[in-house]
C-alpha positions as CSV (number, residue, x, y, z in Angstrom):
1,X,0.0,0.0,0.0
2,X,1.1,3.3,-1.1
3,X,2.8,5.1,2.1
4,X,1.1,8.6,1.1
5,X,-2.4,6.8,1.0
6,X,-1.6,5.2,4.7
7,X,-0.9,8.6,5.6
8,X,-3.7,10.6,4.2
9,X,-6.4,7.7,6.0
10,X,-4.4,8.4,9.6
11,X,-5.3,12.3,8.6
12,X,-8.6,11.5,8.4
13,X,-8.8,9.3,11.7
14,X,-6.8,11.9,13.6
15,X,-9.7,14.6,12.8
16,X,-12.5,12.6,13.3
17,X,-11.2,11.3,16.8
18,X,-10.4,15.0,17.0
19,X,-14.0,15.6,16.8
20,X,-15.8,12.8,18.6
21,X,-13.4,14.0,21.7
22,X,-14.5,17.5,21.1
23,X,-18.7,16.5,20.8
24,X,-18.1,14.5,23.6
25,X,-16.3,17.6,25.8
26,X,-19.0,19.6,24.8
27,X,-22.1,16.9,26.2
28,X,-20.1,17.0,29.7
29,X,-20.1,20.3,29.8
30,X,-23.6,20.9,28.7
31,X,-24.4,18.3,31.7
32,X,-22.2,19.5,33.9
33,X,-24.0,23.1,33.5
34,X,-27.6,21.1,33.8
35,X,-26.2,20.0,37.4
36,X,-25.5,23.2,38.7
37,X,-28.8,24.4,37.6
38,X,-30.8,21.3,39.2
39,X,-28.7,21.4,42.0
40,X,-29.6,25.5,43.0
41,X,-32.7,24.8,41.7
42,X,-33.2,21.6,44.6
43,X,-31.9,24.4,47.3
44,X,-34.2,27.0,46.7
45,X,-36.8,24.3,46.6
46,X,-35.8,23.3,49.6
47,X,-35.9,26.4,51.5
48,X,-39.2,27.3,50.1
49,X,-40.6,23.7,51.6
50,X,-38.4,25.4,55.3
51,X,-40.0,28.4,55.3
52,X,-43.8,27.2,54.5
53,X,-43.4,24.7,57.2
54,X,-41.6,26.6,59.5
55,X,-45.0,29.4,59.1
56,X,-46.8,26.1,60.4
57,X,-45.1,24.0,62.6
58,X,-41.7,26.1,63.5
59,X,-37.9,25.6,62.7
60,X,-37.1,22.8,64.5
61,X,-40.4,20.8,63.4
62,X,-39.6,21.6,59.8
63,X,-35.6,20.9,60.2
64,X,-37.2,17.7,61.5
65,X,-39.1,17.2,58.9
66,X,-36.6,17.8,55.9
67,X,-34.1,15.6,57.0
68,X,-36.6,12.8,57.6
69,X,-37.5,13.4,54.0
70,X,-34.0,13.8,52.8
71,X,-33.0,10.5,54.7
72,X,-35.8,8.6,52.8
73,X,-34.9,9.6,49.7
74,X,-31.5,8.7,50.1
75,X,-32.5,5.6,51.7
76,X,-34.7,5.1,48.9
77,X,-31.6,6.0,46.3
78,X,-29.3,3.6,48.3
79,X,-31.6,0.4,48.3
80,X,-32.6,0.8,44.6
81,X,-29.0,1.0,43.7
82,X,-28.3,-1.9,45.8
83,X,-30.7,-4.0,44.0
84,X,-30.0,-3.1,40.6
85,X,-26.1,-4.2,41.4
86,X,-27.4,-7.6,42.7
87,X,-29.6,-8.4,40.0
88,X,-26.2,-7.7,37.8
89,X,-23.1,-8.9,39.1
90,X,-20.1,-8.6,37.1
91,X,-18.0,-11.3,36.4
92,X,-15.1,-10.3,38.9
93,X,-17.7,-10.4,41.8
94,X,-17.8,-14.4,40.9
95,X,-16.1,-16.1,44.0
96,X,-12.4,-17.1,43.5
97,X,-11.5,-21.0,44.2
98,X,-8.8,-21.6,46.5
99,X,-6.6,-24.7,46.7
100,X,-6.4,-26.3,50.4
101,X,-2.9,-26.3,50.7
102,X,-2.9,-22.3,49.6
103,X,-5.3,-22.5,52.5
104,X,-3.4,-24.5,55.3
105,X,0.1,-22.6,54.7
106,X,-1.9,-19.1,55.1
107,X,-3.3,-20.3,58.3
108,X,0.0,-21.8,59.1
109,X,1.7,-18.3,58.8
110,X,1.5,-16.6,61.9
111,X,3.1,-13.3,60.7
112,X,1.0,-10.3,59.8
113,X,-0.9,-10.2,56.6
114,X,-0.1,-8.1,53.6
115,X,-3.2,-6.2,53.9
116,X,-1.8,-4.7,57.2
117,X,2.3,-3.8,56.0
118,X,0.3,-2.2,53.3
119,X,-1.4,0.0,55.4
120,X,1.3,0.7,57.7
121,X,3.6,1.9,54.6
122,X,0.7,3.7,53.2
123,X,0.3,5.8,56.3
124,X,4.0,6.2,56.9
125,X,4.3,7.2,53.4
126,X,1.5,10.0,54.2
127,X,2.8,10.9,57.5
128,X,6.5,11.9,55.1
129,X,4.3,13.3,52.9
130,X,2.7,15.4,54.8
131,X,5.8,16.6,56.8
132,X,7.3,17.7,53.6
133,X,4.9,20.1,52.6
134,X,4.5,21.3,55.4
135,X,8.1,22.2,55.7
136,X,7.8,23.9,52.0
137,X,5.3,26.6,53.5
């Protein structure tokens, strides 16, 4: 195949990958935009529903009842998720076999698990971290 031609076609795929990066910029920031106006527009609703019940029942009966109702929806949110997740499990959720012996020399070794050094060296890591920029201030 002509080198030229190879060339033009990776000219081609350069600008439409160009593109489809620059659409799909655009759609997050068109919904990042949409968020910001749901979100102010979810406060104001919410202090609207404060204020009418606080006129009726005062504030602490209408903080009261706001965060019961704030609680179920997230309650509601969190179950629904839940469920959907378990009706799909992904294939790495599917439980791992284990060999015996893999079993019997982990329970034979008394010494700490990875799990823990790992955490250890994590937060020693953040500790020298954190001591160096704090130093740089």
């Amino acid at each position: 195949m002509n080198p030229l031609l190879m060339l033009g076609g990776l000219a081609v795929a350069k600008k439409s990958i160009h593109e489809a990066v620059r659409r799909t910029a655009r759609g997050v920031a068109a919904y990042a935009v949409l968020a910001v106006f749901l979100f102010t527009a979810l406060g104001f609703l919410t202090a609207a529903c404060f204020l009418y019940i606080m006129s009726i029942w005062g504030a602490v009966a209408a903080s009261m009842v706001l965060a019961a109702a704030y609680a179920i929806l997230g309650l509601v949110g969190f179950l629904t998720i839940r469920v959907q997740n378990k009706a799909h499990p992904s294939p790495e959720a599917l439980p791992l076999s284990t060999a015996v012996d893999q079993l019997t020399t982990a329970a034979a070794n008394r010494d700490m698990p990875g799990g823990v050094i790992a955490v250890g060296l994590f937060a020693a890591a953040g500790y020298l971290m954190g001591r160096s920029m704090a130093r740089r201030r």
